[in-house]
N, C-alpha and C positions, 0 to 999 in steps of 0.2 A: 815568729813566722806564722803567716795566715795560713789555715787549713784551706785550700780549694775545694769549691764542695762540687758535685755532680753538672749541677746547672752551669755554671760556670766553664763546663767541658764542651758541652755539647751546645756552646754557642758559636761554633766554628764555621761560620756562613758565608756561603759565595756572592758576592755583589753582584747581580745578574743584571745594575740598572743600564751598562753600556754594552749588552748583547746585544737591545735591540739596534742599538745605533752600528757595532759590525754586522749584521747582520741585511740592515739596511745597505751600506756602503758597498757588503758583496753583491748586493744586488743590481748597483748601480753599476759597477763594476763588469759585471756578466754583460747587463745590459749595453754598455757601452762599447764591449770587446768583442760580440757576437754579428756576426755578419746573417743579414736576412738573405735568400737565393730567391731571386722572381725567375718564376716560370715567364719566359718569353712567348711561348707559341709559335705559331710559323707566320714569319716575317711573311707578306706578299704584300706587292702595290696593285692597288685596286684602281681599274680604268677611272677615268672621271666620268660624273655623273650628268647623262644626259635623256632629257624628258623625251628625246624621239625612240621610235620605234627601232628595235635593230632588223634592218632588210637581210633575212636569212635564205632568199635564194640564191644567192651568191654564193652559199657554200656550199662544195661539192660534196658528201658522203665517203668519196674514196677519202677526204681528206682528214677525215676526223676519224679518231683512236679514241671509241667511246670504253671507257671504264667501268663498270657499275658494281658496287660493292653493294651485296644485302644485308638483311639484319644477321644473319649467319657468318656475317664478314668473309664471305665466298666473292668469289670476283668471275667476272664476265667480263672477258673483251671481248669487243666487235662482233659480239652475237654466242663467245666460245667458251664455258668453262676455262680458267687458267689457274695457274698456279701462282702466288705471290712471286716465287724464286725464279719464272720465265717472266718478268711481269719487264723486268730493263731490257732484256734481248727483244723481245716482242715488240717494245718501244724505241728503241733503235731502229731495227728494220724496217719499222714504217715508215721511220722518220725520215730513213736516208734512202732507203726503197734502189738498193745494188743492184738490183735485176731487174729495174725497173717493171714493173709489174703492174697491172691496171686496178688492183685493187687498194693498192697501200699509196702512200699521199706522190703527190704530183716531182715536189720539191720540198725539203728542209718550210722553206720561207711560206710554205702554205699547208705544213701540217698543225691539227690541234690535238691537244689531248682532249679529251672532255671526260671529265670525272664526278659520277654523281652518287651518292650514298645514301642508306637508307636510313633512317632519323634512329632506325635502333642498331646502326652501327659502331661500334666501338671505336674510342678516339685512338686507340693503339693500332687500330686495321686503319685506318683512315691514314693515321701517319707513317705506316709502311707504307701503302699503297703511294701516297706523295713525293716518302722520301727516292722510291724508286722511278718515278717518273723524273725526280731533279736529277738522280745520279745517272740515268740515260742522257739527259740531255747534256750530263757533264762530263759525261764518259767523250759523248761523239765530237765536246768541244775540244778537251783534253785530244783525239783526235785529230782531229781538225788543224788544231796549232804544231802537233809534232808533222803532220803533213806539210804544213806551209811553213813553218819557222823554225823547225827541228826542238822547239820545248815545249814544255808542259803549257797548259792556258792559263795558268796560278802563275808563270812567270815571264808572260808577252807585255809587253806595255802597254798602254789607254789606247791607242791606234791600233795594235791589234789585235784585242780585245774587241774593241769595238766594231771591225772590219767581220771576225770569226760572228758575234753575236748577232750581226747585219741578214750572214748567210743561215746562222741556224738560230732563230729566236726559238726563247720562250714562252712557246702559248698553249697556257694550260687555261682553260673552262670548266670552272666549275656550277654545277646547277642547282638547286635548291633541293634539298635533301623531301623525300618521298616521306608517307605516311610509315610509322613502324606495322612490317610486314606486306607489305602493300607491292603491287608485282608490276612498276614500272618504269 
């Protein structure tokens, strides 16, 4: 019988040539199992594009709910410090103006919001400030539909949808963001 000597012990070796090929195929693997998330941003359709002038004496001042967010991301309506959390109530009552009032819009169909931001303001104030201008407008539709139809506006048909959105459109104006810090 053969003596075993030392070297012969510690020949004990792991084949490491097809790690790199697992280690590849996990990789494919991950890659192929993993779901990428795209940031959407906020959907809006933009008017179509026309080379005339927009005739701005047509609009009445009572009718606009001007917005202004600074670099501070502080907000001003209509000339007034506000708070983001009165920002949907304040938006409402202009829009639908219950007491009729001579300062707040005429009618639904001829108020605007207009919203304009300062180039150093934050995209997280920008999209507060947005989302509560849409949820005003979806509140008064929501609204609107238990008035006329007795349900929600998430479940009127295309006709009444369309008839609710005829009387309370969506018209939000946005302006081209000011200089950062800039007081206008």
């Amino acid at each position: 019988m053969a003596k075993k000597s030392t070297k012969d012990r510690l020949n004990n070796e792991v084949n490491a040539g097809s790690m790199a090929d697992i280690a590849f195929l996990l990789l494919i693997f991950f890659l192929v199992t993993t779901t990428i998330v795209e940031d959407k941003g906020v959907l809006v359709q933009l008017p179509p594009w026309s080379e005339d002038e927009p005739d701005i004496t047509k609009l009445k001042t009572r009718n606009v709910f001007s917005v202004l967010v600074n670099a501070n991301n502080e907000l001003l309506v209509r000339g007034e410090p506000t708070d983001i959390m009165d920002l949907r109530e304040n938006c409402k009552e202009f829009i639908m103006n219950p007491l009729r009032l001579d300062n707040l819009a005429e009618n639904p169909k001829k108020a605007i919001v207009s919203m304009k931001n300062d180039r150093g303001t934050k995209y997280k104030a920008y999209l507060e400030v947005y989302n509560e201008v849409k949820a005003a407008y979806g509140e008064l539709r929501d609204e609107e539909a238990q008035k006329r139809y007795g349900k929600d506006y998430e479940y009127c048909s295309k006709t009444e949808k369309r008839a609710i959105r005829s009387d309370i459109p969506l018209v939000i104006s946005e302006s081209e963001p000011s200089d950062f810090g800039a007081e206008n």
